[in-house]
N, C-alpha and C positions, 0 to 999 in steps of 0.2 A: 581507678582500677588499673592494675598493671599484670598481663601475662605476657610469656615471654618463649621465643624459641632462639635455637640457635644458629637459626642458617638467613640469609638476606634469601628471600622467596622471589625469583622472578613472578614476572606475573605474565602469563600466560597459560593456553590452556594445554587441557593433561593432554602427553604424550606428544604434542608438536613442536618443537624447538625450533626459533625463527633465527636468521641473524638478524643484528638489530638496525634499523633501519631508520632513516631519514635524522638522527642523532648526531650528526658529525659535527658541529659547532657545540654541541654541550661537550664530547667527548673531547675534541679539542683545548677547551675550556679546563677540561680536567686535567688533561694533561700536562697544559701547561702551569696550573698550582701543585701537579707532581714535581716540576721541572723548579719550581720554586721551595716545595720541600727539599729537594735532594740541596739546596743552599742552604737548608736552615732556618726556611722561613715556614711556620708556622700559620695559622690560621683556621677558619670554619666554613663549610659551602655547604647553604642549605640550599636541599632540591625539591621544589614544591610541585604539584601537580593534581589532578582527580585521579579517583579511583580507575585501573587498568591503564595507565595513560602511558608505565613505564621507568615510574622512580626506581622501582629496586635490580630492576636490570640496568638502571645506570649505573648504580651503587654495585652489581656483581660487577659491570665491566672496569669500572673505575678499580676496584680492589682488586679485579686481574694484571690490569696495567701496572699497577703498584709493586704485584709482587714478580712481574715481570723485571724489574729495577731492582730487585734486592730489598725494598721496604716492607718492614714487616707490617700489619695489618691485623687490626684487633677486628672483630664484626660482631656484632648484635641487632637484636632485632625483636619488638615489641610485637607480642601476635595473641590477639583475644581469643582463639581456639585452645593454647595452652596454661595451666597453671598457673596462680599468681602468686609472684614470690617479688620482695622489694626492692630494689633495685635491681633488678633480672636483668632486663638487657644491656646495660654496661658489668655486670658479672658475667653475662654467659661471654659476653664478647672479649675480656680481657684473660679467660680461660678456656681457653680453645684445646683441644687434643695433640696439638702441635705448636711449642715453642708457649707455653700459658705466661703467663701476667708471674715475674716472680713474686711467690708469697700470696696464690692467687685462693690455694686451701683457707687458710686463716683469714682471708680476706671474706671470706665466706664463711665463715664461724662469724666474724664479727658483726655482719650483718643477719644472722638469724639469733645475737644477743642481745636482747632486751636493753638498753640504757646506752650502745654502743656505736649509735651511727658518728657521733660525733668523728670518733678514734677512726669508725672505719673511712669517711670521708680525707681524713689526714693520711691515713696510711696510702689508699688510694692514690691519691696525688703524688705522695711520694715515690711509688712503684712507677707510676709513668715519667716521673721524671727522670726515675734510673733507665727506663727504658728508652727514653729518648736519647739520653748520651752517650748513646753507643747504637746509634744510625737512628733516622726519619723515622717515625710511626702515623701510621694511619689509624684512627679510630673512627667508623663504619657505624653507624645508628641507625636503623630503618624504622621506621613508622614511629613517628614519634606520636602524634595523634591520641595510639594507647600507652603512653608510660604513663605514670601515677608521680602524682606531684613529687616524690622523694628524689626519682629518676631523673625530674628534671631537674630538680633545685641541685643537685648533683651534678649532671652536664651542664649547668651554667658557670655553674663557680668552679668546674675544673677548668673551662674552654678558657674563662678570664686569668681565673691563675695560672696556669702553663702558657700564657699567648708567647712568652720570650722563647718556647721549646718547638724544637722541630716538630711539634705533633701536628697534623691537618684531621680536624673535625669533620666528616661529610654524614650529613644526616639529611633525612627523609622526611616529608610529612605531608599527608594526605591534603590537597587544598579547598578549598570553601568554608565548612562549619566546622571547628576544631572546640574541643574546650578552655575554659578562662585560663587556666593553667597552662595549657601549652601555646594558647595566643601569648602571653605575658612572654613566656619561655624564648616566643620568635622575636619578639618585639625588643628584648634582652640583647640578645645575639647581634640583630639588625645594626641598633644602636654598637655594637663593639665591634662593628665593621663586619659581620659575616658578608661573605659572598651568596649571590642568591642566582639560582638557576630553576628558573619556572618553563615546566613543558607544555608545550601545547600542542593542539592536536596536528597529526601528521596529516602533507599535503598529498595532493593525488599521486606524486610520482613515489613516494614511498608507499602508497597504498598498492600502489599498482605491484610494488614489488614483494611486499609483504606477499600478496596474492599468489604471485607466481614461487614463492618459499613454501606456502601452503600449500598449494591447487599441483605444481610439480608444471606450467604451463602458464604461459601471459594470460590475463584474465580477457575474454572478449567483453563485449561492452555490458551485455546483459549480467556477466558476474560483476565486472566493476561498477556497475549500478547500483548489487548490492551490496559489496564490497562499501560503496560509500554511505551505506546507512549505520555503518560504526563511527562515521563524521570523525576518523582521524584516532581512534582509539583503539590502539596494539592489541588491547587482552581482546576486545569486544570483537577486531575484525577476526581475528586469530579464531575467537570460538562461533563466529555465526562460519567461517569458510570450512575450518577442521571438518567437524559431522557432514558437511556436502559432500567432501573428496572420500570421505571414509565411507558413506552411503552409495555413493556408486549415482550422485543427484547429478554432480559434475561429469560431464562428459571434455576430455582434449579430443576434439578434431581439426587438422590441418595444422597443430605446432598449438594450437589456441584453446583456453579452457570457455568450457560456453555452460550454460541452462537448458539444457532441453526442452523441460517442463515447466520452463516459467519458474521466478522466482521462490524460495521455499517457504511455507509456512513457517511461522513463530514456532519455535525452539523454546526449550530450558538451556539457561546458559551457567556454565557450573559456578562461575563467579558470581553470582548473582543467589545462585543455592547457597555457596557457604557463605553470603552476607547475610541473607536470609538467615541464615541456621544460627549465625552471633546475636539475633536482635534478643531481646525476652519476648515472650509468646504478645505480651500485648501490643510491642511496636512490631512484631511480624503479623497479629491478626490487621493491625492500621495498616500498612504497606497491602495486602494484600485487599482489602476493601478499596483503597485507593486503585488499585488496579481495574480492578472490576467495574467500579464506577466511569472512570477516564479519568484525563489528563487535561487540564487542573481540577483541584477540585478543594475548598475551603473545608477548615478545621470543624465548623458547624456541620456542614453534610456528613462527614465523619462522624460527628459525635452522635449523628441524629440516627445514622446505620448502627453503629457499635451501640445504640444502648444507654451511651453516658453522658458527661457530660464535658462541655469544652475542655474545662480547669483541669479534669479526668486525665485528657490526651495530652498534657503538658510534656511530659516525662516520654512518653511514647512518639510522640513530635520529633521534641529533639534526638532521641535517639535515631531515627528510623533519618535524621538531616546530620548526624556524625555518621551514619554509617553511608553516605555519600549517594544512599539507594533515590530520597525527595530533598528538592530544594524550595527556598520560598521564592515565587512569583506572585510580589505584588502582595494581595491578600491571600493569595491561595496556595496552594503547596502545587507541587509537579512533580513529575519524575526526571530524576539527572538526563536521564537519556531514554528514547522509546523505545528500544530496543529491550532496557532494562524493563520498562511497563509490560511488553509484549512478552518476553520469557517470565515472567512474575503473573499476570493474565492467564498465560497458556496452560498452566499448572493447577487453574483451577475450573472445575465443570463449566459447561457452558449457561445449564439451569442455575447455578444457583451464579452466574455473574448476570443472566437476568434477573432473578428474584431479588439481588442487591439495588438493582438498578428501582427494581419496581415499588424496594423497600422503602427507598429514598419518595417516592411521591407521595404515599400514604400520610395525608394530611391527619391531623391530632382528631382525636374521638371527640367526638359532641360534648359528652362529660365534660374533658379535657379544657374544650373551647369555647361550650356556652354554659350557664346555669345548669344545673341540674333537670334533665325532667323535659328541657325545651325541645323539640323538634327543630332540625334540620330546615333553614328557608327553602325554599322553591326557589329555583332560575327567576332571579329578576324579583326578589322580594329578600330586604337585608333589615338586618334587626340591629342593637347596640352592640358597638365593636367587635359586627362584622367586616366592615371596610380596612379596621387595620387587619383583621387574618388574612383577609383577600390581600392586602398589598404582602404580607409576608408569603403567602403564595405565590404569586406573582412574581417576588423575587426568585423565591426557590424554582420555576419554572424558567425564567432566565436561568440562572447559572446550571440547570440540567439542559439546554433544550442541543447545545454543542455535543454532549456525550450521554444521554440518555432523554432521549426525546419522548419515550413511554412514560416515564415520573412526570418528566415535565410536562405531556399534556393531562395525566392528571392534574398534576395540580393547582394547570389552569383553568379547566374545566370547574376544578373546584372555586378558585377565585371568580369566576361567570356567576356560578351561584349566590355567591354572596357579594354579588355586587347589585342594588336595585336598578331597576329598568329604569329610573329618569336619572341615575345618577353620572354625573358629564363622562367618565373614564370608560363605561359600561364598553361604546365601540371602540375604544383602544382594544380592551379586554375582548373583546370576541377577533381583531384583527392580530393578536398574538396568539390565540387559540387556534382560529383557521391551519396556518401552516403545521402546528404539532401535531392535529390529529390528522393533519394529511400523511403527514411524515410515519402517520405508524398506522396506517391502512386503515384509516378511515375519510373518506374522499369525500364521500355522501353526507355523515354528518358535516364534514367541514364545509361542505358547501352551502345546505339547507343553511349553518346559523350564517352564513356572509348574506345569502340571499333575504332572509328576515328581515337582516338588521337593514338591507337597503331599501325594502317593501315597507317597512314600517315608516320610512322619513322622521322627516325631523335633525339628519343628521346635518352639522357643519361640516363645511367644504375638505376639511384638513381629516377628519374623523370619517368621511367618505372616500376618501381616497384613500387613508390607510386600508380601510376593506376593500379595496380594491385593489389594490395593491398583491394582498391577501391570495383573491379570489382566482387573481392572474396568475398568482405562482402557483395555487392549485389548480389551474386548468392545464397549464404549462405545456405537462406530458399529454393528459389527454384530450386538449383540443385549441390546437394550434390559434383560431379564431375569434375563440373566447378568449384564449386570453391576449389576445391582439384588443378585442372590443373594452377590455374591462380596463386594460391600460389604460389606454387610450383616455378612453372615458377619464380614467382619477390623473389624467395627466393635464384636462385642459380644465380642470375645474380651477378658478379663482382662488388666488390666495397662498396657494402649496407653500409646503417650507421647503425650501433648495433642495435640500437632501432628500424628501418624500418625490419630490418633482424628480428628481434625478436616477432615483430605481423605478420609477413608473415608465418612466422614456427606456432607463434600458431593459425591462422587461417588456417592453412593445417592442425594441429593435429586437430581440433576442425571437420572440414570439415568429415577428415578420420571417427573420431568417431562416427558424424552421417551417414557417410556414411555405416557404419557396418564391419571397416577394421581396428577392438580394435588391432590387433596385430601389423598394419604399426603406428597407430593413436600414442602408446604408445612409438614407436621406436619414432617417431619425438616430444614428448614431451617432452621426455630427453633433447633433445640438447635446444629444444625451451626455454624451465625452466632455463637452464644457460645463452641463450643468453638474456633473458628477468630480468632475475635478475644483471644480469653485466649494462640492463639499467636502472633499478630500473623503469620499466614501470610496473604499478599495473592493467591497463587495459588487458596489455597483461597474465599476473599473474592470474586474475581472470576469463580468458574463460580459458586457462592452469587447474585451479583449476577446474573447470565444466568438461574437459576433465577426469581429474581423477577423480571426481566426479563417471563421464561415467563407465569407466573401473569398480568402483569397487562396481558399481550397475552390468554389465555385469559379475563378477566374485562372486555375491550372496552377498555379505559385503554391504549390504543395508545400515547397521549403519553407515559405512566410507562414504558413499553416499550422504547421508542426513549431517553427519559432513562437507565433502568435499562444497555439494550444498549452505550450508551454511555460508563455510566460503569466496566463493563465493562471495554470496550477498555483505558481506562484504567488501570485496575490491573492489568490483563494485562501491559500495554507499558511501566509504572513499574521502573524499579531495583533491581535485586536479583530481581524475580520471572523466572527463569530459564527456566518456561516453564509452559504451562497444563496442567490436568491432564487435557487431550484437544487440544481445537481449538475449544471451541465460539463464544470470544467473537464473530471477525468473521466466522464462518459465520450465527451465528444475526444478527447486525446485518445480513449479506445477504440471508438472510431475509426480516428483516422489512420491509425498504424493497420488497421482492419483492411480498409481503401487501400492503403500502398502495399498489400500483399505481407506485412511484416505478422503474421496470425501469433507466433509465441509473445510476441511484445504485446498482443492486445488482448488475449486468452490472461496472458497473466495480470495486466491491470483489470481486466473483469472477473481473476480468481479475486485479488487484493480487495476490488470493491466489492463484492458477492459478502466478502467472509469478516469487514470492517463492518460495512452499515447490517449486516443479521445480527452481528456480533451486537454493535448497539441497539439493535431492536428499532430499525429503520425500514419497515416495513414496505413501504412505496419506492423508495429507493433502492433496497436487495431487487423486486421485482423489476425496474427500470436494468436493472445490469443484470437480470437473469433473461431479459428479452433483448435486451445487445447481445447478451452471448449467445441466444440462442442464434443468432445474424451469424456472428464468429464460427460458432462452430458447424455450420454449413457451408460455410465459404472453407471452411478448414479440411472438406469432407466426412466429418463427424456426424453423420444423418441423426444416431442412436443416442448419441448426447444432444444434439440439437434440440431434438424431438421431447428429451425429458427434460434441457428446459424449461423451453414452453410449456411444459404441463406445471412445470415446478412454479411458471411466473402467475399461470393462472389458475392455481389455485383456492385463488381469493376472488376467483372472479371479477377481475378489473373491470370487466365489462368493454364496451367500444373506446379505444384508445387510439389518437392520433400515434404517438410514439410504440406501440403495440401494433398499430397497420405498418410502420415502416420496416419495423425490426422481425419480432415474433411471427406476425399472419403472412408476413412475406416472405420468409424461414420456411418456415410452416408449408405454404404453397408448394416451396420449391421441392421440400425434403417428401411434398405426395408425388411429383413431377418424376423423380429420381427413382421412387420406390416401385413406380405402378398403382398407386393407391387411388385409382379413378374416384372415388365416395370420398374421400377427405380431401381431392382437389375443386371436387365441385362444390364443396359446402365453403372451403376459401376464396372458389370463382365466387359465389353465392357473396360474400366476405369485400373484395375487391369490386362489384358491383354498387355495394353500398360506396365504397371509399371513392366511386368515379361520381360522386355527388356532394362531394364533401367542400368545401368552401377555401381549403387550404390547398393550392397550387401542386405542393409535392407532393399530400395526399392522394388526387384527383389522378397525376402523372403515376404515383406506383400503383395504383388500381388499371390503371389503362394497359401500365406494362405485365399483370398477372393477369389481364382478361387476355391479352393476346398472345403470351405464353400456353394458356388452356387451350386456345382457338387453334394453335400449334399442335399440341398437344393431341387434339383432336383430329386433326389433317387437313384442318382449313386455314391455310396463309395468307388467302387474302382477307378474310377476317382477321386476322390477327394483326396483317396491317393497317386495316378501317381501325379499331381501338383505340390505336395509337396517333390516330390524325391530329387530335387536339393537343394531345403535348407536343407533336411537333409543329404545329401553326401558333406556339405562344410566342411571346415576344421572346426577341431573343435572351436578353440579360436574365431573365429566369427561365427561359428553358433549359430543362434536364439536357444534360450531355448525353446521357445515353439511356431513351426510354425511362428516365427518373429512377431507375433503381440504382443510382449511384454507388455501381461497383465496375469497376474498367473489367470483369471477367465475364460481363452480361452484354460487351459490345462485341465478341466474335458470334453469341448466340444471336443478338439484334441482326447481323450483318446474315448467317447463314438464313435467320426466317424473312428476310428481304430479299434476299435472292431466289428464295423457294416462290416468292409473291409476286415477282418479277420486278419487284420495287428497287429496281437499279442506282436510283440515286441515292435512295434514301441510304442505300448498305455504304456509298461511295462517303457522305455526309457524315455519317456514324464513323467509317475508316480515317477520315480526316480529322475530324477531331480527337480517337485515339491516338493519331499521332503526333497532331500537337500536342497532345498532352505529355508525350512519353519525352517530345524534345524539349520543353519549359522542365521538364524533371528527370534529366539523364541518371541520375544515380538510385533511380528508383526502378530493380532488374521487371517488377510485375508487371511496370506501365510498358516497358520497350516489348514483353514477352506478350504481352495479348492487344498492343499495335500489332506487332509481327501475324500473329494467327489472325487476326480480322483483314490485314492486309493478304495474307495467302488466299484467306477465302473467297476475297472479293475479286482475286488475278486468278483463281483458281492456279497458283504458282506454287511450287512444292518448297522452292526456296525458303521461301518466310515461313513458311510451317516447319520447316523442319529447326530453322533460327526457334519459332516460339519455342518450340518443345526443349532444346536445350537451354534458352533462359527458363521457363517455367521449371528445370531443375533446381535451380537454387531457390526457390519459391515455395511456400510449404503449402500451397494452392493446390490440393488434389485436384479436386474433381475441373479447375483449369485444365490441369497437366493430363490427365487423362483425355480432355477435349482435343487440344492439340495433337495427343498421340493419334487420335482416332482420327483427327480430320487427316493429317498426313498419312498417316496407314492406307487410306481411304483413297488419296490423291496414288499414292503408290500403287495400290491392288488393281488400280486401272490397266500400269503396264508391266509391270513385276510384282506378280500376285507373292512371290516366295520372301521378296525385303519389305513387303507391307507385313506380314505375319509378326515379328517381332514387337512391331507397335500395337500390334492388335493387341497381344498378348499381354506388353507391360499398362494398359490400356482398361484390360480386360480386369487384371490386377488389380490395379487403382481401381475401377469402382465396385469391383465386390471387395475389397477391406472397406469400402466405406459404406457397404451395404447399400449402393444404388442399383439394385435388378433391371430397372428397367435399362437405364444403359446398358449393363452388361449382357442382357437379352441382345441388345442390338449386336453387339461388338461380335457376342459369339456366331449372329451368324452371318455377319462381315467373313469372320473367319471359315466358316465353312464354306460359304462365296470362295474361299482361298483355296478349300481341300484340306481345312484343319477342323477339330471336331474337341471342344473343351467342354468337359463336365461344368453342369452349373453348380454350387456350392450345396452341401446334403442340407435338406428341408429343414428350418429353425433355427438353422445356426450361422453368423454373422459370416459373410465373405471374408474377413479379416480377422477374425478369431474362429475359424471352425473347430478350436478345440476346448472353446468355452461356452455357458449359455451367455444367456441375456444379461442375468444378475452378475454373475461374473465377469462379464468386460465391465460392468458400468463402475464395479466395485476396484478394476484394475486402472482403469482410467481416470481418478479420481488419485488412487493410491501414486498411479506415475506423477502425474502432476506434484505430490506433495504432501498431499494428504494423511495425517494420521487415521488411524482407523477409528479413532473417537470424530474424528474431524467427518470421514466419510460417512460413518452411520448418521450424525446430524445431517448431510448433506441428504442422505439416501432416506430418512426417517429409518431407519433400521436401526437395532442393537447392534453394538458394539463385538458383540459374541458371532451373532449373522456374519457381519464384513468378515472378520476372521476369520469362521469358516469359508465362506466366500473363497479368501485372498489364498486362504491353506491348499484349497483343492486348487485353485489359479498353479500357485506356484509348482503343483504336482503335478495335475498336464501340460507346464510350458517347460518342466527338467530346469526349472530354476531353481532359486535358495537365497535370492537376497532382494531388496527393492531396487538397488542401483540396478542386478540386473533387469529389471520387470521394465524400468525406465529406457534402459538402453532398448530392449525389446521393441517396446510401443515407438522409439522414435523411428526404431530399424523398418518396421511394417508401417509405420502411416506415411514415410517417406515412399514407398513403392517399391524400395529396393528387392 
């Protein structure tokens, strides 16, 4: 097939013109084979590359340069969205509008004459020979990919026969999967010396600069983040930044372009629509099931959704791997890039990319798979040739359990059934099923079948520790001890194979860690580390790495933490590792950016993880990042997202959760603390009572620190210091640095309810190690900003308060920033009641936007203490938005961040119709009209300004 246009298409997207970037060794290159035309020398430069990479804007620059010199320049270009006509783009190119091909009419008769390509071939040749003897000609070919064999066998045998003539060939062609005819075509060329310029993807320093052509501003770290999820590719970076600067998503502050809202949701990206729109409906419905499912995903799972059958998707295969959109890895296909999967994904509902998902488990009808007539066996009762469906189950629950963990645990489920109770695989088969149905919110079954199968006995040592194994990854999140115990247990049993021994140990170490027992956790990492490298298992390696991540956040080395956290990720997301042996890598990276005060960097890896694992229908794991964030967005001062949340994580009723007491119920507590909600901080004390009996160290510690917050709360400080006795008499290498709620913005609170207690050391104790910590990590402004305020309060010194408040500036730490305002306001109004008011006020500010009444109860009548008199916000409506309801912030806060409004109603359980009315009246009582500005908005008010 050959259609044809007449222009060399950059490629890039509509409307942004970049200059071209990081290019200057090809460019060079070119020039100087212009510099050897202008002598007469002749020759071919083929420019290879992937889709968006930048061939044809080599080829525009190249045939500017050209004609900058006086060389005339013929251009063509093969494009499947236009007509097809035979030899087209060496016709359209050698008859231009300007200066044409002589004889360029009849040269075009003769090729729409039946019986004539011979003649027209000769004639051809002959017009460019006259052309060349009377100056250098460029002949310009773009996409060679789509010419039709005529095209070709035509640019081969002219590039051979004219090689004595000043002409230079520069032609184009898509790299990876081409057809036989145009592979032959290169391989031609190759052999008769073509020149070859293959691009590859551009490095950070053109990226950066590509950015700043885009964005109008140097990109800060958080755009160049995602700036590098184009990994080097012009058209891709160009259209993910374009729509940000044009949405108003980008903000330039201080000379620099940043993210306000955290990275942006998955886009349609336009190159990627009209690749789409070239396939035939059947290689576009395959790309698009591939989407839906995930990445990778085998021709079988394909054929098993669509309907057909493999041989079926032949034609559609290839097609959908020349249009550059899937490549082959391995046995399975991919997508070129995930970017392209993500804009391909996003285009289609969210229901029905689960119902694909869930299309794929649906194991064959009984009909299908037994005799006629037969019933279905029972769990643990297999008839004839059930064992091989169980194992082709089996397999299909592997290759789903990476990207649709719903299929897969059906289908393992299904393989359980048809496997009999005595037969040897059976406990493999219930230790592959545990984690699926954990994974998609079922806890309780997956727990009942591990416990059976180890009540029943009879198992060998190796088939006992795989359930255990199991059992520990599903305790994980909710109970630190268990799965300490069940490790443990499948780790000393006799016999293990290296690699089952090696994730046993580092899910005990990992266990330890969270369980707050850094000194046992690092003892068994040691050995875990050797026995996990002798298997070269990288899964295990990279919760190992989060382990020490752990430790050397617990030991102040913040920077080794975030290096550790990091390198993490890394091995988690490498090749081959299929999947981690929980969740913890980018949970604990969110985290820790959470701890060091950086809230949009860890808001936005808990948007990414929130809207990845729901999207896969990862049930247990959207809840695990819906009870981080609900952490985040209290430390953020967001009480009203916090708060829905936690409703959103529990849901499901998780029931009592270690990782749930640390995050959520401790959230939760604080945001009734904040609000005045006496009945939902006691039913949390109530909450925190149980967790000061829990067997897990941090547990026991954040229970103690929300019984003596209450005890505060209440007006009893020296209760609230008895609480806290025990976490502070533990050894030291696992005692909490501050009260166990491991957040440095909870040590000026520690420090002011030790002082109220008269407990003088203890606040001195608490002080001292804020500020060690702030000097092992000077570049971290939160850590020096709430040293500074705990050190004020314990000198009762206005200095350092007044330091905290202006680091706590650049800190997105409200309900901090408001503490510090308050406590120095406070130290002020003692002897200049008139320069404390200020602070009262921007104080007062900060916590009614975040909807904290009870502070701002206080604040106000601090300030009437002064002789000032502040309305408190009208009844119902949010300190921070008093011109919106409830439904209305929640739907605009959601929308700032990134949110489409399909996206948000999934998020809100609402219609699609709701958000938009919703967002319509928003943008009417804020006198807006666009989301950039709603964006700007929310950052302008949660900042305090």
């Amino acid at each position: 097939m050959n259609r044809v246009t007449r222009r060399t298409v950059p490629e890039e997207s509509d409307g942004v013109r970049t200059p071209l970037r990081g290019r200057g060794a090809e460019l060079a290159f070119i020039e100087a084979r212009l510099d050897a035309l202008d002598r007469g020398e002749g020759g071919i430069i083929r420019v290879e590359g992937p889709a968006g990479i930048g061939r044809s804007r080599i080829l525009e620059e190249a045939a500017a340069a050209a004609r900058r010199r006086g060389t005339r320049v013929f251009e063509g270009a093969a494009d499947p969205d236009e007509q097809f006509v035979p030899l087209g783009p060496l016709l359209e190119g050698v008859s231009p509008s300007a200066e044409p091909l002589s004889g360029a009419v009849r040269l075009r008769d003769l090729a729409t004459t039946p019986g004539q390509r011979f003649w027209l071939l000769q004639e051809l040749g002959d017009r460019l020979r006259e052309t060349a003897r009377n100056g250098p000609l460029l002949v310009v070919l773009d996409d060679l990919q789509w010419c039709d064999d005529l095209t070709l066998l035509t640019f081969h045998t002219l590039a051979a026969g004219l090689s004595a003539h000043a002409i230079l060939w520069l032609v184009a062609v898509r790299g990876g999967s081409v057809p036989r005819g145009v592979r032959t075509t290169l391989d031609r060329i190759r052999r008769a010396g073509a020149h070859e310029l293959a691009l590859g993807a551009l490095g950070d320093r053109a990226t950066a600069r590509i950015s700043e052509d885009v964005l109008g501003a140097p990109p800060g770290p958080d755009v160049l983040g995602v700036a590098r999820r184009a990994e080097g590719v012009p058209q891709l970076l160009v259209e993910l930044l374009g729509p940000l600067r044009e949405d108003g998503v980008v903000t330039v502050a201080n000379g620099m372009a940043r993210l306000p809202a955290g990275p942006p949701a998955p886009r349609v990206l336009p190159s990627v629509v009209r690749r789409l729109d070239q396939l035939s409906d059947e290689a576009r419905e395959l790309v698009r099931t591939a989407a839906a499912v995930g990445d990778p995903v085998t021709v079988a799972q394909l054929a098993e959704l669509l309907g057909r059958s493999s041989a079926a998707l032949i034609t559609a295969v290839q097609e959908s791997l020349d249009a550059d959109l899937l490549a082959e890895r391995g046995d399975r296909l991919a997508f070129r890039h995930d970017l392209i999967r993500e804009a391909v994904a996003v285009g289609l509902p969210l229901p029905l990319r689960q119902a694909l998902r869930r299309r794929t488990a649906e194991p064959p009808s009984r009909s299908a798979a037994s005799p006629a007539g037969r019933p279905g066996p029972s769990a643990g009762r297999a008839g004839p040739g059930d064992a091989t469906e169980a194992d082709r189950l089996r397999t299909g629950a592997a290759e789903l359990a990476g990207t649709a963990p719903g299929p897969a645990a059906e289908r393992s489920v299904k393989a359980l059934e048809l496997t009999a109770a005595a037969a040897p695989e059976r406990p493999r088969v219930i230790a592959e099923t545990i984690p699926l149905l954990w994974q998609t919110g079922q806890a309780a079954r997956a727990r009942e079948l591990g416990v059976s199968a180890l009540a029943t006995g009879g198992l060998g040592p190796e088939d006992e520790a795989r359930i255990r194994l199991a059992l520990a990854r599903l305790a994980a999140p909710y109970d630190f001890s268990e799965a300490v115990r069940q490790a443990r247990a499948g780790a000393a049993l006799p016999g293990v194979p290296v690699s089952l021994r090696g994730r046993l140990l580092a899910l005990l170490s990992l266990g330890l860690s969270m369980a707050g027992e850094h000194r046992a956790a690092q003892q068994v990492a040691t050995e875990a580390r050797e026995t996990a490298a002798a298997a070269g298992d990288r899964a295990a390696e990279a919760t190992l790495t989060t382990v020490r991540s752990a430790a050397s956040f617990h030991r102040m080395d913040w920077t080794d933490a975030f290096r550790q956290a990091g390198r993490s990720l890394t091995l988690a997301a490498a090749p081959g590792v299929s999947s981690s042996l929980w969740f913890p890598e980018a949970l604990w990276h969110g985290f820790l950016a959470n701890a060091a005060g950086r809230s949009a960097e860890a808001l936005a890896a808990a948007e990414d993880g929130i809207r990845t694992t729901r999207d896969q229908g990862r049930t247990a794991a959207t809840r695990m990042w819906l009870m981080i964030r609900s952490r985040m967005l209290l430390d953020a001062g967001q009480l009203t997202d916090a708060r829905a949340d936690a409703a959103a994580a529990t849901s499901g009723d998780p029931g009592p959760g270690n990782l749930a007491d640390l995050t959520l119920r401790y959230a939760m507590m604080r945001v009734a603390l904040h609000t005045d909600d006496q009945q939902s901080a006691r039913a949390y004390a109530a909450e925190a009572r149980r967790m000061r009996g829990d067997s897990a160290p941090v547990v026991r510690h954040t229970g103690s620190w929300m019984l003596a917050l209450m005890a505060d709360f209440e007006g009893r400080p020296d209760r609230a210091m008895a609480e806290l006795d025990e976490a502070m008499a533990s050894p030291v290498v696992d005692r909490p640095d501050f009260a166990g709620s491991l957040d440095p913005a909870d040590t000026p609170a520690l420090v002011r309810l030790a002082l109220r207690a008269g407990a003088h050391e203890r606040a001195a104790q608490a002080v001292a190690v804020a500020e060690r910590r702030a000097v092992l990590n000077p570049d971290l402004t939160f850590l020096l900003a709430s040293a500074a305020h705990a050190r004020g309060l314990l000198d009762n010194d206005l200095a350092p308060l007044v330091r905290a408040v202006q680091l706590y500036e650049d800190c997105p730490r409200v309900l901090a920033r408001a503490s510090a305002l308050e406590d120095a306001g406070r130290k002020l109004a003692a002897t200049r009641k008139s320069a404390a008011v200020p602070y009262f006020d921007t104080a007062l500010a900060l916590y009614a936007r975040a909807g904290a009444e009870r502070d701002a109860a206080r604040v106000r009548r601090r300030l009437r203490a002064a002789g000032v008199r502040r309305r408190p916000s009208p009844a119902g409506l949010d300190g921070q938005w008093p011109e919106l309801t409830a439904a209305e912030i929640r739907v605009v806060r959601l929308v700032a961040r990134g949110l489409t409004n399909r996206q948000a109603a999934e998020h809100l359980s609402l219609s699609p119709h709701t958000v938009n009315s919703h967002l319509r009246r928003a943008f009417t009582k804020l006198n807006i009209s666009s989301r950039g500005e709603l964006t700007q908005l929310v950052e302008h008010r949660d900042s305090g300004e």
